[in-house]
C-alpha positions in Angstrom: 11.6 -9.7 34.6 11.6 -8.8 37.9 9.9 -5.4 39.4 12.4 -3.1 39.9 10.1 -0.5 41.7 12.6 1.5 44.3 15.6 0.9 42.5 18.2 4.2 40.8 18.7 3.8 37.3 22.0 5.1 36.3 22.5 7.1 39.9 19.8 9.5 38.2 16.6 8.0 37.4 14.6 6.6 40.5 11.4 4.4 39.5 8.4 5.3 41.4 6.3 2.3 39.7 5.5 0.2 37.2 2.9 1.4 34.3 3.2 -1.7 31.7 4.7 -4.2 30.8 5.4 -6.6 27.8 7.2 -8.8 25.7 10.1 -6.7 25.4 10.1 -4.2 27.9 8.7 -2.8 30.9 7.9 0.6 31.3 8.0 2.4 34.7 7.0 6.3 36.3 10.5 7.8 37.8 11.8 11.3 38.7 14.5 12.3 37.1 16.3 12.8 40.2 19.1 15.6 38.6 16.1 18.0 37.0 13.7 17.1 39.0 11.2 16.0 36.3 8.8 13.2 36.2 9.7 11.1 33.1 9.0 7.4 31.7 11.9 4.6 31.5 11.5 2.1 29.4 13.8 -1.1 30.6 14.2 -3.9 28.3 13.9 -7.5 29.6 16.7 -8.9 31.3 16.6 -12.1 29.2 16.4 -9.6 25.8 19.5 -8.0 26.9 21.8 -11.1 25.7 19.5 -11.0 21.9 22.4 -8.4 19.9 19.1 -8.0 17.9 16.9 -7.1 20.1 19.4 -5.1 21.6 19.7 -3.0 18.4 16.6 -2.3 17.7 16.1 -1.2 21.4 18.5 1.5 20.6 17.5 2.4 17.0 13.5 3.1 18.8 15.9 5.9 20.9 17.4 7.2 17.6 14.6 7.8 15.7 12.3 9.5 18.4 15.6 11.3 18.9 15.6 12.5 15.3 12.5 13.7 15.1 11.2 17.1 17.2 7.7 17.5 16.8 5.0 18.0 19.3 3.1 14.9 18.2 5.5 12.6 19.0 7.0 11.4 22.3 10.7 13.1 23.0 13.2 10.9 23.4 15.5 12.3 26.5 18.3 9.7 27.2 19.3 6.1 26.5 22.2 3.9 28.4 23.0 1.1 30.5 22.3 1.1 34.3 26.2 0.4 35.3 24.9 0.7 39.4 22.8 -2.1 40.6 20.8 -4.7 38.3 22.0 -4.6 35.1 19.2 -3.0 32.3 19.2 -1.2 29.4 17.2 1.5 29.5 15.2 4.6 27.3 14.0 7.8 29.2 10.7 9.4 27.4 8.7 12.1 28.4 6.2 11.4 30.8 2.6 11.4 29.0 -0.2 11.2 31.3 -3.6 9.8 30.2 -4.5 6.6 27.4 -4.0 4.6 24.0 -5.9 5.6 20.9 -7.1 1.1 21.6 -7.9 1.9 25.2 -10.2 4.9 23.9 -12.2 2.7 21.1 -12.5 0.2 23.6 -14.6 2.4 25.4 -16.3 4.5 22.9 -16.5 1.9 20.2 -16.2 4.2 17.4 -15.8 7.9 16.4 -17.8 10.5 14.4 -16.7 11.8 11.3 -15.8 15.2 13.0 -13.5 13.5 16.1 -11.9 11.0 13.7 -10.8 14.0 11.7 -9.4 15.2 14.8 -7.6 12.1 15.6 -6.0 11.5 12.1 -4.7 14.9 11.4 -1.7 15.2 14.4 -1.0 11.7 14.1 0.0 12.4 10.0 1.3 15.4 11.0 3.8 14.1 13.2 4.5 11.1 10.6 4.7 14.1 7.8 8.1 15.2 10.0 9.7 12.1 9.6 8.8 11.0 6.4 10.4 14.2 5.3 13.8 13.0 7.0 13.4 9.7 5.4 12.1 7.9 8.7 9.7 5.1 8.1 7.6 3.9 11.5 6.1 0.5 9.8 4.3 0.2 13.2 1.3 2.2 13.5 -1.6 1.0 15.1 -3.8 2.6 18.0 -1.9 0.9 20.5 1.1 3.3 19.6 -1.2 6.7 19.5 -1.4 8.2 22.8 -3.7 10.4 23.9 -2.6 12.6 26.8 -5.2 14.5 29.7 -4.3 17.6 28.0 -5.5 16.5 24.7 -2.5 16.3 23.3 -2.2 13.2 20.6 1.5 11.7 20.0 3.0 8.7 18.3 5.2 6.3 20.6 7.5 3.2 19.8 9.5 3.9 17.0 10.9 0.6 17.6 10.3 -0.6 13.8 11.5 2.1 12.1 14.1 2.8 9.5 15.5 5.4 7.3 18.9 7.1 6.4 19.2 8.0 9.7 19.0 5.1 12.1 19.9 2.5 9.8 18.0 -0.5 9.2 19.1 -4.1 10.9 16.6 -5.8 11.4 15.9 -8.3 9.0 12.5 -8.2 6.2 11.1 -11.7 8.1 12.1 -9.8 11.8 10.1 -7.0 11.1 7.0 -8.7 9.7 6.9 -10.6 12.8 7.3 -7.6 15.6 4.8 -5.7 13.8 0.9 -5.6 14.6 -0.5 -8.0 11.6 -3.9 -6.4 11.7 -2.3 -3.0 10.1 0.8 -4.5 8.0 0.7 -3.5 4.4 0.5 -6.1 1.5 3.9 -5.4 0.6 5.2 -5.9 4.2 3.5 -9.5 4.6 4.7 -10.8 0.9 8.3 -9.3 0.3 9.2 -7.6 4.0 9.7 -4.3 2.5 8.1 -0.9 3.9 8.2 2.8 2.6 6.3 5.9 3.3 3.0 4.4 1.4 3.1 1.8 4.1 2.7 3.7 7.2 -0.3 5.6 5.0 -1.7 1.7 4.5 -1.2 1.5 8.5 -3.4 5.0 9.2 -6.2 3.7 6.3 -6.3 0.2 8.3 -6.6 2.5 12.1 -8.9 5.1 9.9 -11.0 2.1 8.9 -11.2 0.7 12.8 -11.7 4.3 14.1 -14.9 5.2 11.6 -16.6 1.4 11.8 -15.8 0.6 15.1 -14.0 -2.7 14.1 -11.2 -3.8 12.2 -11.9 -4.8 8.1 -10.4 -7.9 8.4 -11.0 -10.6 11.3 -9.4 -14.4 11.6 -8.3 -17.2 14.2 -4.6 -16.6 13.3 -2.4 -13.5 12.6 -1.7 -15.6 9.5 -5.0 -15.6 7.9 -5.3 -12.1 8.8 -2.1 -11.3 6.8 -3.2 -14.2 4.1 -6.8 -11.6 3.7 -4.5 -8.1 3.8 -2.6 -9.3 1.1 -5.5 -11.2 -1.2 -8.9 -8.7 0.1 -9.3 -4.9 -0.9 -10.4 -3.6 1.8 -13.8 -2.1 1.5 -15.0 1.8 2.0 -16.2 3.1 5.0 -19.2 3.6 3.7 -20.3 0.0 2.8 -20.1 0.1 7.0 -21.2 2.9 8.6 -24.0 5.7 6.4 -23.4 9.2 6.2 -19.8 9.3 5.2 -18.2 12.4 3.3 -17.7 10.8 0.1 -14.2 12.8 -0.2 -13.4 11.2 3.0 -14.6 7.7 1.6 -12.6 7.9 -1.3 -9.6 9.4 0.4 -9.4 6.4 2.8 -10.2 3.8 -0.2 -7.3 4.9 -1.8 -5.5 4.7 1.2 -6.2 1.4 2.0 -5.2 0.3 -1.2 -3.1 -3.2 -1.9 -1.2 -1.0 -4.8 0.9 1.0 -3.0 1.2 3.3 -6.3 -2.6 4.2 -5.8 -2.0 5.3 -2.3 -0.9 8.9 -1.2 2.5 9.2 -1.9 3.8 10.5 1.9 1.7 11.3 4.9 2.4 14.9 3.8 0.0 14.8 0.8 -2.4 13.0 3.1 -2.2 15.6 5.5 -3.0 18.1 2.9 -6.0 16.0 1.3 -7.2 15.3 4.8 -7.0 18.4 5.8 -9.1 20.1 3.0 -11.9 17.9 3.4 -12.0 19.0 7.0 -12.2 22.6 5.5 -14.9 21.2 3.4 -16.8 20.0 6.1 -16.3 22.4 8.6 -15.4 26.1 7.2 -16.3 28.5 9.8 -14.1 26.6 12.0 -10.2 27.1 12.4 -8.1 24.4 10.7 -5.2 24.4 13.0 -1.6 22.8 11.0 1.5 22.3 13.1 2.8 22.3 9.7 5.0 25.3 8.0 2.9 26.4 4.8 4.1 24.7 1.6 5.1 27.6 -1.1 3.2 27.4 -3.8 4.7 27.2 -7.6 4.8 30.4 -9.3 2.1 30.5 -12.2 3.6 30.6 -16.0 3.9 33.7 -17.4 1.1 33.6 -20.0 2.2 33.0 -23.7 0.6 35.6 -26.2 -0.1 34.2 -29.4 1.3 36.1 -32.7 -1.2 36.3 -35.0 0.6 35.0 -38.5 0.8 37.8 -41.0 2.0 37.6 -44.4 5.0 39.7 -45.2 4.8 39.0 -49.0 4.7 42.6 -49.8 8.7 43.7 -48.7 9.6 40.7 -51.1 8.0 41.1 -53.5 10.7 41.7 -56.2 10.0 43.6 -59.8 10.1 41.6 -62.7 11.5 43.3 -65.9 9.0 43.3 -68.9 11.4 42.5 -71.8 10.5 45.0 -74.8 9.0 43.5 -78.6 11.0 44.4 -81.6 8.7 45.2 -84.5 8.9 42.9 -87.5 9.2 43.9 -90.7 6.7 44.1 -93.1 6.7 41.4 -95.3 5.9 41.8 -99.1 2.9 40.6 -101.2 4.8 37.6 -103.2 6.1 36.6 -100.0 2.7 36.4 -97.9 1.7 34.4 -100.6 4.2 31.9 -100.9 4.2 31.2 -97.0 0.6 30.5 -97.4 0.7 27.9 -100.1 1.0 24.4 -98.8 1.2 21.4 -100.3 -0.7 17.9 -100.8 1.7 15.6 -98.8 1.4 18.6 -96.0 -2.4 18.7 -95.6 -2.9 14.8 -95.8 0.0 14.8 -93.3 -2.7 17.0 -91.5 -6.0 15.6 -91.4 -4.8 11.9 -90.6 -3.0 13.9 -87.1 -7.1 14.7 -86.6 -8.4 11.4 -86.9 -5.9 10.1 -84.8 -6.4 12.9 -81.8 -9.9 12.4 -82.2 -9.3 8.7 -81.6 -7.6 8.5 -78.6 -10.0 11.4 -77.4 -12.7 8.9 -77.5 -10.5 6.1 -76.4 -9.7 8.1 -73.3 -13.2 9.1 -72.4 -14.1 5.6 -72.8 -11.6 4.2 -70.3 -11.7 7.0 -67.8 -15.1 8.4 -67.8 -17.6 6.6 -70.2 -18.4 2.9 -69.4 -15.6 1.1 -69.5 -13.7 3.8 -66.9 -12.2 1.9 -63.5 -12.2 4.1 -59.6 -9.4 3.8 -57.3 -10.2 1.9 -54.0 -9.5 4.4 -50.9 -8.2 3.1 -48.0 -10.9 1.3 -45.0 -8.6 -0.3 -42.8 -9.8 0.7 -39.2 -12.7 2.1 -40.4 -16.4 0.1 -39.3 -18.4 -1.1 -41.7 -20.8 2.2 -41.9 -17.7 4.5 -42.3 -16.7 2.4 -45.4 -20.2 2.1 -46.8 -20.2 6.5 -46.6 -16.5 6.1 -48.5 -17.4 4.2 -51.3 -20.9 4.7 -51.8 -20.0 8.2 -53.1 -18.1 6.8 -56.3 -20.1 3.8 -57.0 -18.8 0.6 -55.3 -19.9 -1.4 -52.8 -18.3 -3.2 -49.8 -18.9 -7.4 -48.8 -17.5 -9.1 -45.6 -15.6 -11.7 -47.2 -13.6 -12.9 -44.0 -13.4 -12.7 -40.4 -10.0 -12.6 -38.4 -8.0 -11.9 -34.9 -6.7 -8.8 -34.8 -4.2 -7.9 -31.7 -4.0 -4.0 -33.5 -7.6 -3.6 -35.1 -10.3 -3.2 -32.7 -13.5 -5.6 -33.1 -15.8 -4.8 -35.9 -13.0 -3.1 -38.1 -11.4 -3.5 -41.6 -8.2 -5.0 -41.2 -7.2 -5.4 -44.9 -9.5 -4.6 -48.2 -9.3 -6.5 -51.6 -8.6 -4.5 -53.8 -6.3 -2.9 -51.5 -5.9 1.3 -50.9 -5.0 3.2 -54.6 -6.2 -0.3 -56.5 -8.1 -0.1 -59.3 -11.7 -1.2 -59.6 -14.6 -0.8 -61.9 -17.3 1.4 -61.2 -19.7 -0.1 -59.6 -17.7 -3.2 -58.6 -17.8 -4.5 -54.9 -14.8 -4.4 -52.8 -14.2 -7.2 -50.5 -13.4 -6.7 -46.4 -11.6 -8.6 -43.8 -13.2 -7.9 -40.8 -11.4 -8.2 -37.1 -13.2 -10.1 -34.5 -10.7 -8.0 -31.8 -7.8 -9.9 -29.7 -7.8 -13.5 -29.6 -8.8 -14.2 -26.3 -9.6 -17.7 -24.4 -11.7 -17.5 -21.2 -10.1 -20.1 -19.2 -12.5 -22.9 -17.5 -12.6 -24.1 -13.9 -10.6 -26.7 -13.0 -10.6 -27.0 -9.1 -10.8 -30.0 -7.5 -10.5 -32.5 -10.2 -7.6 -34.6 -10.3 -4.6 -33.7 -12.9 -6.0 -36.1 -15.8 -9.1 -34.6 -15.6 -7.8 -30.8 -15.6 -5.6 -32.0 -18.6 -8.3 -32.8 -20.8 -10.5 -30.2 -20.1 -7.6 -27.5 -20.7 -7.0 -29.7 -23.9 -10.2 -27.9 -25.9 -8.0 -24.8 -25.6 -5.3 -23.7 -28.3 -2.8 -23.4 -25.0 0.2 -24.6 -23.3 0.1 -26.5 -20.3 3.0 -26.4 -18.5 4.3 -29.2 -15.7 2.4 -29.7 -12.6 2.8 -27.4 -9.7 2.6 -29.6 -6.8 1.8 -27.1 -3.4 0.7 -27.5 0.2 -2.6 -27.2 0.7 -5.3 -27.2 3.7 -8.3 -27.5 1.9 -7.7 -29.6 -0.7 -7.3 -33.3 -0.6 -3.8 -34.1 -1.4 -3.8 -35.4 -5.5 -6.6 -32.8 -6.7 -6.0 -29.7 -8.2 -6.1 -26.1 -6.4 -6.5 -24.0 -9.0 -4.5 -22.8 -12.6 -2.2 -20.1 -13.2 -4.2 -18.1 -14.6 -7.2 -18.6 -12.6 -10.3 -19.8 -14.0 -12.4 -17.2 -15.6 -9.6 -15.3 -16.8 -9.0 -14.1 -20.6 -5.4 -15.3 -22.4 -4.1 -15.3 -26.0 -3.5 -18.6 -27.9 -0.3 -20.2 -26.9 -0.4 -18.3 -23.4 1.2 -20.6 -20.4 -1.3 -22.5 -17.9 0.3 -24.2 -15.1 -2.2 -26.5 -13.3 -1.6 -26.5 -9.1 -1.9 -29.5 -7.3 -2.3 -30.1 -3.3 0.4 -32.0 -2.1 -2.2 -31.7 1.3 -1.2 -30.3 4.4 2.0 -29.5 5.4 3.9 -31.2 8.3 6.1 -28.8 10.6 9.2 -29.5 12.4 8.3 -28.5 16.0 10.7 -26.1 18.1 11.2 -26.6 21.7 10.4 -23.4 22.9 10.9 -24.4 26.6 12.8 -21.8 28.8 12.4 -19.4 26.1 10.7 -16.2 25.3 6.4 -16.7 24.8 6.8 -13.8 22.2 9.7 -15.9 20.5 7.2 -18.6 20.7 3.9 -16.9 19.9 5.8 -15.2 16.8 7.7 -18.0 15.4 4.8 -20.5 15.9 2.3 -18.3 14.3 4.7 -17.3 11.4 4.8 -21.1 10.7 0.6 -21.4 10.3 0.2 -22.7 14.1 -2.7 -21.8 16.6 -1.6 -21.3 19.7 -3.2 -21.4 23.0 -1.5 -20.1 26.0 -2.0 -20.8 29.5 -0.3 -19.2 32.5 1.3 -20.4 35.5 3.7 -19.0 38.5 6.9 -20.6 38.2 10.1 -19.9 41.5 12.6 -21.0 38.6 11.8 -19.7 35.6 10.9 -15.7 34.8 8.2 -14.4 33.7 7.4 -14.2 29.9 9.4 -17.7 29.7 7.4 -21.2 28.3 7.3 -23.6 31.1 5.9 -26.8 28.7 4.9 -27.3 25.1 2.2 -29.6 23.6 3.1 -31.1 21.4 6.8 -31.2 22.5 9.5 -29.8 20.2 11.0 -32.3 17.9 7.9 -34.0 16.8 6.0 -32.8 13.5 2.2 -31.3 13.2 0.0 -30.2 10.6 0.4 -26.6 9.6 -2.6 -24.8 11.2 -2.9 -27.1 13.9 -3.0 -25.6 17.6 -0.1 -26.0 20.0 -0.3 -25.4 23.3 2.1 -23.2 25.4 2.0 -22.8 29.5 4.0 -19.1 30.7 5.3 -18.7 33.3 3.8 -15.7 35.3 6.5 -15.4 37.3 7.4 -16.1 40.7 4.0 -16.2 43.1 6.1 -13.9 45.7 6.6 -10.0 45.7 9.0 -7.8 47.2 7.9 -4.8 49.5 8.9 -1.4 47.7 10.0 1.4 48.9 7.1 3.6 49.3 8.2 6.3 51.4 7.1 9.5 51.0 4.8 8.8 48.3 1.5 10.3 47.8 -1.1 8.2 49.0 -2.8 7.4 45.6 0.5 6.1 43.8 1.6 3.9 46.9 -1.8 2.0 46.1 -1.8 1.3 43.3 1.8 0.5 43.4 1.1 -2.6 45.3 -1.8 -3.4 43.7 0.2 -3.7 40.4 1.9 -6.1 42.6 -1.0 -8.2 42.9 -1.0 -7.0 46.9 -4.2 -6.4 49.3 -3.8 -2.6 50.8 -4.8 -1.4 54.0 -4.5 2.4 54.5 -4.1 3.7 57.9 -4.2 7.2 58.3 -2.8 10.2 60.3 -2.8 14.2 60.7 -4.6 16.5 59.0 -2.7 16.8 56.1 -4.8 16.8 52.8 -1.7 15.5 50.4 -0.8 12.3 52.9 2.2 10.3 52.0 3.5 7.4 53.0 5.2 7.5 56.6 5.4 3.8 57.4 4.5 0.5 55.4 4.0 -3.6 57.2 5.6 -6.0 56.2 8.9 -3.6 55.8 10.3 -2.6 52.3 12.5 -5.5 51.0 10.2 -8.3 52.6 9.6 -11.4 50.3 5.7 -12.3 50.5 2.6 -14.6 48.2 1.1 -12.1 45.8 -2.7 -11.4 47.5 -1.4 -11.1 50.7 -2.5 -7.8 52.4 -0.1 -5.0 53.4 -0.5 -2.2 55.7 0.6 1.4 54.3 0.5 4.3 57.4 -0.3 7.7 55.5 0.5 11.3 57.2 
């Protein structure tokens, strides 16, 4: 896209120069010529403007800055469509004056414990706002955390974000694409979907970069770094860099974690851990929260525990004594007669004795003399010494006569008895066991790189199913050798449990895209999201803008191994510049403006003044001339 230095932006907005630029946009300094502010327009590229998705999330990046009001995040002021002059679509920000979070490691290298604090602690608190609204950035990374002159720390582009709010177009592949692969959560690179946990993932992975100096993971190609997010935990500060808080250490390995469930839920709880630690650390010094307090719950009344009385006495009822009624006194004769018995009576008698005293002795014998049997207790789950002390105490003993897989009884305890619990068995007898040798468990072999016969018979030892061959890809392995099983090797699995063996079908061949006249992000992206290296050149083209591919090696239509490079020339746009208009600016910002233009300066100067601005500039604004040329500002 052309510079559009000089030009009004919607009869209001008049751009003084031109800050940055990049795939998407370029963003310019301008004064708002209606409140006489200086502000930052943001302009997308010309040859974006006719991408409807692009387009949209152009305008969602306005909405959700809009949303938000906090004083760590750049304010959104208007958004439209210059209708007046070249057509652009356009975001006015607030003007922040000093550097990137990136720009500021590449200087310092790393922080200290105490100034990453610092760093961390507006950045969640800004994301804690619109997390709370249901606002999800999914693109943090230090070249999105600005640091101003003043000191002040906000978080730009909110380009990638989604929520209830904005809506949410763009697609799961889209967004994977646009955002920064060095700080994209596992769940983002496998399945495309983002939530609060991942923007925590994001600030781990900066966290990580800010404390060490470097990021945890390093490849040739965005892919393998995504391949090593998704596969690698990434490990504690403290395996990097020595004296680390270990609450810090932890905090940020939880962070960092490839389970989002393990990470802090919100950047509001992070803000609050975070934030104690740097009480911790620091507690004479004031722990400043843009935050409003969170209310504490209220604490449970305590419960008071009634001490259980018995109440027997207030029901205790009275129980009638019934009276005796005296007998009457019997006579002489008749005491007499009622003692007499007779012969058949007391026979009758003393065979009842004999046989009482038989089964007396019958029933000693069986139950307590010698011939008396104990009942088993019950040993399942018990270990071997715990049944010992059970049945040592009434006589029997205890023999392994079996060992078995138990998925229920733990390794080394009964799982059945013989006699079982409440049989009978005599004293002094020996009760068998069957012992469990724990789950049934097979500890699969390796099987890489051998072909499919071989993996066969070696998984053949095992009591499990194979299942058919998994034919995949693969740059490492020969085509016709396997990769690896499902499970991997070294892995425990019950009997029966499925094992599918992976063979390499060897590297994959690509359909090549002609990428020529189109974006180089377009390319870059969609090139590296198919597994290709690409090396890019640059080149000044009078026909083509800048941004655009010029050639392509090798040429779209024609197949190449995945991971192979391909080679892109971009155009740098046309090797001419336009004067600007530069009148009445300050001295300084006239400059550099045509230095940004690739332009040679010459400053000629007049009066006393000691703000000079521009009063005259050679060649004249509007003039068409070869980037290095020299131009001659007169300053007064």
């Amino acid at each position: 896209m052309s510079d559009l230095t000089g030009e009004l932006i919607d009869g209001r907005y008049q751009l003084i120069r031109q800050m940055a630029t990049g795939g998407m946009a370029s963003i310019y300094e301008a004064l708002d010529t209606r409140l006489d502010r200086r502000v930052a327009v943001k302009i997308m590229h010309s040859h974006l403007a006719q991408d409807e998705q692009f387009v949209e999330r152009f305008i969602r990046e306005a909405k959700a800055a809009a949303a938000l009001s906090h004083p760590n995040i750049v304010a959104v002021q208007d958004q439209g469509w210059n209708q007046n002059g070249t057509p652009a679509i356009f975001l006015v920000m607030e003007m922040i004056e000093g550097h990137t979070l990136r720009e500021y490691l590449n200087e310092q290298g790393s922080l200290t414990i105490s100034d990453g604090i610092k760093f961390l602690l507006p950045v969640l608190s800004a994301l804690s706002a619109a997390h709370k609204i249901g606002i999800v950035h999914r693109d943090i990374k230090p070249e999105n955390i600005l640091i101003s002159k003043e000191g002040r720390i906000k978080i730009a582009d909110f380009g990638l974000a989604k929520g209830p709010l904005i809506g949410g177009t763009l697609t799961a592949e889209s967004s994977v694409i646009l955002g920064s692969v060095s700080y994209l959560s596992p769940e983002q690179v496998q399945r495309g979907v983002a939530d609060t946990r991942s923007d925590i993932y994001s600030i781990g992975i900066t966290a990580f970069e800010m404390f060490t100096g470097k990021k945890p993971f390093e490849g040739e190609a965005p892919i393998q770094i995504a391949y090593m997010h998704v596969n690698n935990r990434v490990p504690r500060i403290s395996s990097v860099v020595s004296d680390v808080p270990e609450g810090l250490d932890e905090l940020l390995y939880r962070a960092t974690s490839s389970n989002p469930d393990e990470r802090p839920r919100d950047a509001t709880i992070f803000y609050n851990q975070l934030s104690a630690i740097s009480s911790s650390l620091n507690p004479k010094e004031n722990q400043l929260s843009l935050e409003l307090d969170i209310p504490i719950e209220p604490m449970r009344p305590k419960t008071s525990r009634k001490s259980l009385r018995k109440k027997v006495q207030e029901l205790t009822a009275a129980i009638p004594v019934p009276s005796i009624t005296p007998k009457e006194r019997e006579s002489t004769k008749e005491i007499a007669k009622r003692k007499r018995a007779s012969k058949r009576v007391r026979r009758n008698r003393k065979i009842a004795l004999g046989l009482a005293v038989g089964v007396g002795i019958l029933g000693w014998y069986l139950l307590i003399g010698p011939g008396s049997q104990v009942v088993v207790p019950s040993t399942v789950g018990a270990t071997q010494n715990e049944v010992t002390a059970a049945l040592s105490p009434i006589g029997l003993t205890s023999v392994v006569a079996s060992k078995e897989f138990s998925e229920d009884i733990g390794e080394g305890r009964v799982i059945q008895s013989i006699p079982e619990a409440g049989g009978r068995i005599d004293q002094g007898g020996s009760v068998k066991l069957v012992i469990s040798k724990g789950p049934e468990r097979y500890v699969l072999p390796t099987i890489v790189g051998l072909t499919p016969e071989a993996a066969i018979k070696v998984l053949a030892k095992y009591p499990l199913t194979i299942q058919p061959l998994s034919e995949e890809f693969s740059a490492k392995v020969p085509k016709g050798y396997v990769i690896n099983s499902n499970p991997l090797a070294g892995e425990k699995v019950k009997r029966n449990s499925i094992v599918v063996i992976r063979v390499s079908k060897g590297i994959e061949q690509v359909a090549l895209t002609s990428y020529i006249g189109k974006s180089s992000d377009q390319a870059l992206n969609e090139l590296q999201a198919a597994g290709f290296s690409v090396i890019s050149t640059y080149s000044f083209s009078e026909t083509q803008l800048a941004g655009e591919v010029l050639s392509q090696n090798p040429a779209g239509g024609a197949t190449a191994d995945k991971g192979s490079k391909i080679s892109l020339v971009i155009s740098k746009g046309s090797q001419f510049a336009f004067i600007p208009n530069l009148y009445s600016i300050e001295e300084a910002k006239a400059v550099q403006s045509l230095k940004d233009l690739d332009l040679k300066v010459v400053v000629k100067k007049i009066g006393k003044k000691s703000v000079k601005k521009v009063t005259n500039i050679s060649p004249k604004v509007g003039s068409k001339i070869k980037r290095g040329s020299t131009v001659t500002i007169t300053v007064g």
